[in-house]
C-alpha positions as CSV (number, residue, x, y, z in Angstrom):
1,X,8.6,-4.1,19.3
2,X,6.9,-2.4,22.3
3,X,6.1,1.2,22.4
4,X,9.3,0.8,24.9
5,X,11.4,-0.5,23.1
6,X,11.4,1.1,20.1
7,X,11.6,4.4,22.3
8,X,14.9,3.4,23.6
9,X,16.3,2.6,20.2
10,X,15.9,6.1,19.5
11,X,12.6,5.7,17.5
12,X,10.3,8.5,17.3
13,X,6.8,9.1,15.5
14,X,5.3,12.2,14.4
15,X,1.3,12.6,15.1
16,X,0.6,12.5,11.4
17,X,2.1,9.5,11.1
18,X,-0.1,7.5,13.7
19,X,-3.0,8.8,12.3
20,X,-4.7,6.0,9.8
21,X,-1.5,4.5,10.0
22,X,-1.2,0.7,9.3
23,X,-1.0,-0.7,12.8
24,X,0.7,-3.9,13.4
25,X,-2.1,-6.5,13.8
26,X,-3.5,-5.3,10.5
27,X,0.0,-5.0,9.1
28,X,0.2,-8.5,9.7
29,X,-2.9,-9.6,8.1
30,X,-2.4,-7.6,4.8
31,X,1.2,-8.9,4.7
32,X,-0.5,-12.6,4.7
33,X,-2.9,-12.0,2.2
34,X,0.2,-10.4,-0.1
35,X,2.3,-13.4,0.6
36,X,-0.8,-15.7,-1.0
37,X,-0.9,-13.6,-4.1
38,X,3.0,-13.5,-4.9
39,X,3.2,-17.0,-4.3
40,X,1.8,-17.4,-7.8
41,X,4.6,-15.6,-9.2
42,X,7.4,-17.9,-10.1
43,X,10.1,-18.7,-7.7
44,X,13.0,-16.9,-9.5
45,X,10.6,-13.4,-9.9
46,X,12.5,-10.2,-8.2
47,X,9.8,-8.2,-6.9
48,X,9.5,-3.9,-6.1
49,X,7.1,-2.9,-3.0
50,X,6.1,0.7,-4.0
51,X,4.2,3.1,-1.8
52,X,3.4,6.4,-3.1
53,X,2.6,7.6,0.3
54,X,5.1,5.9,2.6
55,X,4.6,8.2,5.9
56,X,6.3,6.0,8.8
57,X,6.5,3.2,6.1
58,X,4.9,0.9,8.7
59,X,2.6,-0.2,6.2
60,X,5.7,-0.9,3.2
61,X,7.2,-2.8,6.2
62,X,4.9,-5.2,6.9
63,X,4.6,-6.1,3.1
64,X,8.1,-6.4,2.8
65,X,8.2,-8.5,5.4
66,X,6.3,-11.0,3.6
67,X,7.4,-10.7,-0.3
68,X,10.8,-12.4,-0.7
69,X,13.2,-11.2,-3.4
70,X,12.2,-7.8,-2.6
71,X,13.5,-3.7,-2.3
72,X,10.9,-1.2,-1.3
73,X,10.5,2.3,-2.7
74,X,8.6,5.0,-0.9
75,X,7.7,8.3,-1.4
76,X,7.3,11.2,1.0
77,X,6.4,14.9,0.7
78,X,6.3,16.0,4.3
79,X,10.5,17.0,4.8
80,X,9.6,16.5,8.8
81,X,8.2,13.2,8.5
82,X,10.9,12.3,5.6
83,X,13.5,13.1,8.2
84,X,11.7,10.9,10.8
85,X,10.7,8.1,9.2
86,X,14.3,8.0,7.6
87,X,16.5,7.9,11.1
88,X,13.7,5.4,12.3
89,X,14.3,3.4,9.1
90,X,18.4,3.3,9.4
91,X,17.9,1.8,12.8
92,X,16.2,-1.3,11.6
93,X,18.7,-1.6,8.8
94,X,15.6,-2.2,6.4
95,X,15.6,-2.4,3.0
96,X,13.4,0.3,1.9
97,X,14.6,3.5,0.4
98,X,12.5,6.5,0.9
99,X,12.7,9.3,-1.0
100,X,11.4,13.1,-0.4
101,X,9.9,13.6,-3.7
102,X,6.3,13.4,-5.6
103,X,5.7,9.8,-6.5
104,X,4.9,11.6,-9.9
105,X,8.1,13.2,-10.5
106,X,9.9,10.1,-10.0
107,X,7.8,7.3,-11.7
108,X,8.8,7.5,-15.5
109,X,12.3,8.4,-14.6
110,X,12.6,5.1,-12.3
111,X,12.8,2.3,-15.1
112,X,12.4,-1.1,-13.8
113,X,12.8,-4.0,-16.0
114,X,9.5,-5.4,-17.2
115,X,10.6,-8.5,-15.5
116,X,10.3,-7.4,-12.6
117,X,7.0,-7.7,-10.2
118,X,5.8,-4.9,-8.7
119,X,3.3,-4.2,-5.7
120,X,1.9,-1.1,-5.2
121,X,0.7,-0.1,-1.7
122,X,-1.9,2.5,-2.0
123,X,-3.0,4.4,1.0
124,X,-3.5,8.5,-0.4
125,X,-5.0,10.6,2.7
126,X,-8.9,10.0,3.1
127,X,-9.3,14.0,3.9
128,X,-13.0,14.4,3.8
129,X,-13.4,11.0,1.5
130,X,-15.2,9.2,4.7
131,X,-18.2,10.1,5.8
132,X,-20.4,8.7,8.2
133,X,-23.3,8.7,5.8
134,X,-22.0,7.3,3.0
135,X,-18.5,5.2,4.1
136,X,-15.5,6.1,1.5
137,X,-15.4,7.4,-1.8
138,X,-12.4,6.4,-3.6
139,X,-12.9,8.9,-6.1
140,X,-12.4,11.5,-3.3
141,X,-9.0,10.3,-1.6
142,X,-6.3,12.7,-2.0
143,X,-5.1,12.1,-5.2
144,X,-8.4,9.7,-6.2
145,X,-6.9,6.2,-6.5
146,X,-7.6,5.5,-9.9
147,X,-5.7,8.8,-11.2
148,X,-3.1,6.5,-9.4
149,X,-3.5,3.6,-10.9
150,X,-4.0,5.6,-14.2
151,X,-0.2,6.9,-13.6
152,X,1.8,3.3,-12.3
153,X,-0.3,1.9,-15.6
154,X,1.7,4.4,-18.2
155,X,4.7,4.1,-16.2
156,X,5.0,0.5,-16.1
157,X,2.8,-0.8,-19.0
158,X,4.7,-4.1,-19.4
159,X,5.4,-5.1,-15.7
160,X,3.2,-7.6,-13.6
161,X,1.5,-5.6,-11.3
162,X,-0.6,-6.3,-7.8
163,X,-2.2,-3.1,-6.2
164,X,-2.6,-3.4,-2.3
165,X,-5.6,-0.5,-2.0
166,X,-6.3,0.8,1.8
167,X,-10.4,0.5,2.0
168,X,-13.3,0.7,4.5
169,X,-16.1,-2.2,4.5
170,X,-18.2,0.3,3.7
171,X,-17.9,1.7,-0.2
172,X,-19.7,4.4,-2.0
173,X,-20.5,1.7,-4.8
174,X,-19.7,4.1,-8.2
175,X,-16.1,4.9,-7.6
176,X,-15.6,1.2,-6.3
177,X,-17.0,-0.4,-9.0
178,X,-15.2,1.8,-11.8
179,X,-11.6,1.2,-9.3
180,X,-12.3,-2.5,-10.5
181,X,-12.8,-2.5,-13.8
182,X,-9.1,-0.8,-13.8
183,X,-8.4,-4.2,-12.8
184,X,-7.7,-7.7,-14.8
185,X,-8.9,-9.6,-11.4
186,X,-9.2,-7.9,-8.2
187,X,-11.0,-9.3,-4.5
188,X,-11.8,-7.1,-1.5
189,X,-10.8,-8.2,1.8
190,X,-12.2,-6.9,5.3
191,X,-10.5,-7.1,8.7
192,X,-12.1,-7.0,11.9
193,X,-9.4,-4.0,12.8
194,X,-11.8,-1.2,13.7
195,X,-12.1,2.0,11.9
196,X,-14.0,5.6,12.3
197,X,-17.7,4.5,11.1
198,X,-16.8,0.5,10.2
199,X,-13.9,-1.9,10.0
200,X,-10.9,-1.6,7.9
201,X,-10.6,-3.2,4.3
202,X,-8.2,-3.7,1.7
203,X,-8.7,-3.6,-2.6
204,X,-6.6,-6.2,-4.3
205,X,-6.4,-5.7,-7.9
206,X,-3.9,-7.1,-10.1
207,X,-2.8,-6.8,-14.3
208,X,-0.7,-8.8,-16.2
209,X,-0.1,-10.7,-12.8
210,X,-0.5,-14.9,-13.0
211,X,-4.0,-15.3,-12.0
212,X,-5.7,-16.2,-8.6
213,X,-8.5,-16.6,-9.7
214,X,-11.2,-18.3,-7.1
215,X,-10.6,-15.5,-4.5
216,X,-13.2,-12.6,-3.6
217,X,-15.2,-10.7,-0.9
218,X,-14.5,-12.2,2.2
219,X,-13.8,-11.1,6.1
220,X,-10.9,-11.9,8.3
């Protein structure tokens, strides 16, 4: 929808929230590049969209939008922008459930079977991780990404798992190349969606997922 028509729906958006938010266009494009990596899945596989750091969910949206057979679960800390992003959410009748509580709290006490497929969106706040000099440091995200990745790994040892990681094109190579190795196959993607000091990128990394194997670095 248009800026006017969501308005008139009764829509609103905080200012954190359109902050390195997921816009739409690139939305789109992640959502596409999910949709070719669950299609290895089988047909009959129930699938779990996860994002630790929902915000306006605008990001879990557009992956929904493109996994079928699936329920998302995101977490919020912010009780403003839970409230928000909540109402916004009942208005488009969409099948995510948002809850205001720390992903951490929540994750061993949410048991999922180990059937189930599971995609992790991970987009922690930046903070001071980007710098002009140097691009971002993974390792300096708000919680670091891999103490993420540490915590969906215990929680959900046996589950197939594809992690949808919010990047830059440009890296700080140690953190980077240690985030991957957390990985049983994994391929970077960059998007010619701009972003402060570079373009906007995204980690793929998957474990005990069926392999897609033949992908990597590429730019769309």
């Amino acid at each position: 929808m248009r800026p006017a028509q969501w308005y008139a729906r009764g829509m609103r958006l905080l200012a954190r929230t359109t902050l390195e938010v997921v816009g739409d266009q690139l939305g789109e494009m992640i959502g596409a590049d999910v949709a070719r990596k669950v299609a290895v899945a089988p047909s009959s596989a129930v699938f779990d969209v996860i994002d630790p750091f929902a915000g306006s969910c605008n990001g879990l949206y557009w992956v929904l939008r493109h996994v079928p057979n699936a329920t998302g679960l995101g977490f919020e800390l912010d009780e403003r922008v839970f409230a928000l992003t909540s109402c916004n959410l009942a208005l488009l009748d969409s099948p995510i459930e948002l809850m205001l509580r720390d992903y951490r709290d929540l994750l061993g006490q949410r048991r999922l079977p180990a059937s189930h497929y599971l995609v992790i969106c991970l987009g922690p706040p930046w903070g001071d991780a980007l710098t002009a000099a140097e691009g971002l440091d993974l390792g300096r995200t708000c919680p670091p990404v891999a103490e993420i990745v540490d915590d969906i790994e215990r929680a959900y040892s046996e589950n197939p798992v594809l992690y949808v990681v919010e990047a830059h094109e440009r890296l700080v190579p140690g953190p980077f190349a240690t985030l991957r190795k957390k990985f049983a196959e994994s391929d970077f993607q960059v998007y010619d969606v701009a972003a402060p000091h570079g373009r906007r990128a995204m980690l793929f990394g998957t474990n005990r997922w069926p392999s897609i194997k033949g992908e990597g670095t590429s730019c769309h």
